[in-house]
C-alpha angles and dihedrals in degrees: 000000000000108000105229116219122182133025142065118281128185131231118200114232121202116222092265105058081055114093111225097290092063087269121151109238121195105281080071080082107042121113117230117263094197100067093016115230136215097201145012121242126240134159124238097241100198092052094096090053090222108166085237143049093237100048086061094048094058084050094051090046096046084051097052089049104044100021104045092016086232104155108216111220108238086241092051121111147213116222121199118232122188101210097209095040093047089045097047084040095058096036087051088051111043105006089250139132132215128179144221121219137177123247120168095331125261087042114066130179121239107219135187140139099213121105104291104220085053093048094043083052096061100037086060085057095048090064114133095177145009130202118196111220093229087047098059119097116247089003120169112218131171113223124286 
């Protein structure tokens, strides 16, 4: 898998990893223990080369819908992560590394060995943006 260095991906956030004002908290970040994961998924957001953020994330969502048939809850949420700035924050923080690694792009896996509470913690603070799924234009959402 191609480690992916520099750029801004999105993680999707159900309605139940947002605080009341729609904010990812840290179980956003957490990988699932049942099935355990490896990795958390995130999407590259500059791989569909839009001039804005929001334009990428329509087409992120839009491939998440059509492509991998996912349904975003209209009160989801895509959080903003900035890989170089995530990666030199946790380092800074805990000494310790995670990675970044293609999957099927636009879909990248987000590695990393160190406990993963701790590291969830500090990804929810590394959030640069937040869009709001009923916020999105032309957003397909199933039903609360």
């Amino acid at each position: 898998m191609t480690e992916i260095k520099a750029g801004n991906v999105a993680r999707y956030c159900k309605p139940s990893n947002l605080n009341t004002n729609g904010i990812p908290q840290t179980s956003a970040f957490q990988r699932r223990t049942e099935p355990k994961e490896k990795y958390l998924s995130v999407y590259l957001l500059d791989f569909f080369d839009k001039e804005t953020e929001l334009e990428n994330i329509i087409e992120i969502k839009k491939y998440m819908t059509e492509v991998t048939g996912f349904t975003c809850k209209p009160n989801g949420s895509f959080a903003i992560l900035n890989i170089q700035k995530s990666k030199h924050y946790i380092f800074e923080e805990i000494s310790s590394e995670i990675f970044y690694r293609e999957k099927r792009l636009p879909h990248c896996g987000l590695f990393h060995d160190a406990e993963d509470l701790l590291i969830a913690k500090l990804l929810a603070e590394c959030v640069e943006n937040n869009y709001l799924i009923k916020d999105i234009p032309d957003s397909t959402t199933s039903p609360p």
